[in-house]
C-alpha positions in Angstrom: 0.0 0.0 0.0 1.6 2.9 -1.6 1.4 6.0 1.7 0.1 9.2 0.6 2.2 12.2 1.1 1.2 14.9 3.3 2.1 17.8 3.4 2.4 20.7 6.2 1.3 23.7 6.6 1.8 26.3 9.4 -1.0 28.9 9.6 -0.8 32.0 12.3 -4.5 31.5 14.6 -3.8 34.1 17.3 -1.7 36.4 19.1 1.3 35.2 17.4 1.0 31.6 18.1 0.9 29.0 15.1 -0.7 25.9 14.4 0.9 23.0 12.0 -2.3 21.7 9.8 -1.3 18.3 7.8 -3.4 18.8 4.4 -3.3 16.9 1.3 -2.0 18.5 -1.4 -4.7 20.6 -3.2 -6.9 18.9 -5.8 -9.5 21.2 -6.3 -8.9 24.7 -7.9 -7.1 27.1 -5.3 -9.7 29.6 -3.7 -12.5 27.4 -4.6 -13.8 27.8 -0.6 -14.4 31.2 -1.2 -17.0 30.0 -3.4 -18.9 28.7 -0.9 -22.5 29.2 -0.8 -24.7 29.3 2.2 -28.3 27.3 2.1 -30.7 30.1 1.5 -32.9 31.6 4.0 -35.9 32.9 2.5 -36.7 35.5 4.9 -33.3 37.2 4.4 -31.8 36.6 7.9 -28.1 35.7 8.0 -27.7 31.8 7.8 -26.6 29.5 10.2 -24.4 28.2 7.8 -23.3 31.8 6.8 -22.4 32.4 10.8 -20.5 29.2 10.8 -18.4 30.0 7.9 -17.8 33.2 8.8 -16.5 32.1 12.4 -14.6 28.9 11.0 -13.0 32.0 8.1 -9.5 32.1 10.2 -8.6 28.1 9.7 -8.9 28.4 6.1 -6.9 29.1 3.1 -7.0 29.1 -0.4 -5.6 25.6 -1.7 -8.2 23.3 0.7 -9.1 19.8 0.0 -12.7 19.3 0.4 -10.9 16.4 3.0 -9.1 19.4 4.8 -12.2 21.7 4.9 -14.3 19.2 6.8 -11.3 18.4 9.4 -11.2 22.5 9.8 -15.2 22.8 10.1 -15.1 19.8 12.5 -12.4 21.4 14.8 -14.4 24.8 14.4 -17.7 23.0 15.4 -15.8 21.9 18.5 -14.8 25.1 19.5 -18.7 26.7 18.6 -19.8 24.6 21.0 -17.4 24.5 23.9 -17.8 28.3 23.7 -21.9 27.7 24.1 -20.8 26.0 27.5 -20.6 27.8 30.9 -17.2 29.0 31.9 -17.2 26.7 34.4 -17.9 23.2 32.2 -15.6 24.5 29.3 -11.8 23.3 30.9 -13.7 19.9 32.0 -15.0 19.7 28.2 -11.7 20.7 26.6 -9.9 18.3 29.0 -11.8 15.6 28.2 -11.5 16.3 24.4 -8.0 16.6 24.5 -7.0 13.6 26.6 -7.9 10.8 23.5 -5.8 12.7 20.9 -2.0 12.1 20.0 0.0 13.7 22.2 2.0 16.0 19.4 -1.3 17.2 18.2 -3.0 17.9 21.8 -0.9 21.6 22.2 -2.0 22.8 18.8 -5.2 21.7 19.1 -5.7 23.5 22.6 -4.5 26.9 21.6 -7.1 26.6 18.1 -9.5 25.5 20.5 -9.0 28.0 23.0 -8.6 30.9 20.1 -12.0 29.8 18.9 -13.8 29.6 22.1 -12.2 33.1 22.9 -13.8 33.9 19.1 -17.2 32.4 20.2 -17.3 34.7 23.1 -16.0 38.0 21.3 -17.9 38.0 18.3 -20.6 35.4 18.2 -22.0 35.8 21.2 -25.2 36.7 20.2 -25.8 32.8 18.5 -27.0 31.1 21.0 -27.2 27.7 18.9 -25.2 24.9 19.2 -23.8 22.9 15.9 -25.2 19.6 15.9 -23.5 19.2 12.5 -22.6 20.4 9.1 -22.2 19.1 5.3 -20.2 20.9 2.2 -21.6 19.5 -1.1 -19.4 19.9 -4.4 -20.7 22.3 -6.9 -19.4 23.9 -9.3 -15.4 25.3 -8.4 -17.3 25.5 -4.8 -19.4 24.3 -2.7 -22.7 24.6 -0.7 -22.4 24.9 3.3 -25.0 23.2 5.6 -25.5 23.2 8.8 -27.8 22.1 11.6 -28.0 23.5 14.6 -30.4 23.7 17.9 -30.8 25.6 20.8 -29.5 24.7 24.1 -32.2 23.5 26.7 -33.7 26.5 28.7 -32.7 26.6 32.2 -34.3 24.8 34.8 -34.8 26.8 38.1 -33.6 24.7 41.0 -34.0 27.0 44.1 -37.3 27.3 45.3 
């Protein structure tokens, strides 16, 4: 079984610090992910999917495999929704997150993670949705973003 080669790429995420994403080596036309197309909301309010793609903009660049997109939109998902947990829950979360992954990917992984929970809090706050998942179709030199998403249960009053 012939190993495909895979190449590296180190992209800035925040204050300096840098995270090494293994990508394939592009097969689909560079900048083609700026083509992509949110599903359509009829009533003219920003997308779900549009949100998510704008938050998820910082892992991307131009020369993405539609392999490395989902790997990026998954580790942006994670970070969407450890920033929709308390304060308090989100170490715990992360922790546990963390703790099944190789240990020379767990450091990277934490600063994205914590850059993009940082990013949840600073300019999405007002999303109160959690990502249950997403999908990029093929089309054209792009691609269609979908993404499901539901609200967090209300709050249940404890002290009577």
């Amino acid at each position: 079984m012939k190993r495909k080669k895979i190449k590296r790429q180190t992209v800035t995420v925040t204050r300096g610090k840098q995270m090494v994403i293994l990508r394939e080596p592009g097969v689909l036309p560079a900048g083609w992910h700026k083509g992509l197309v949110p599903d359509n909301d009829p009533a003219g309010d920003e997308t779900k999917s549009a949100v998510f793609q704008h938050f998820a903009d910082p892992l991307l660049d131009e020369n993405e495999t539609l392999s490395s997109l989902n790997t990026k939109y998954d580790l942006a998902m994670m970070g969407w929704n450890l920033g929709m947990l308390p304060a308090q829950d989100r170490l715990k979360s992360l922790a546990s997150l963390l703790e099944d992954m190789p240990a020379d990917l767990r450091g990277q992984v934490e600063v994205t993670l914590q850059y993009l929970i940082e990013r949840k809090d600073a300019r999405f706050a007002d999303y109160p949705w959690f990502i249950h998942a997403f999908h990029l179709e093929p089309k054209g030199t792009g691609a269609v973003l979908s993404v499901a998403a539901i609200l967090p249960p209300p709050a249940v009053d404890t002290v009577k």
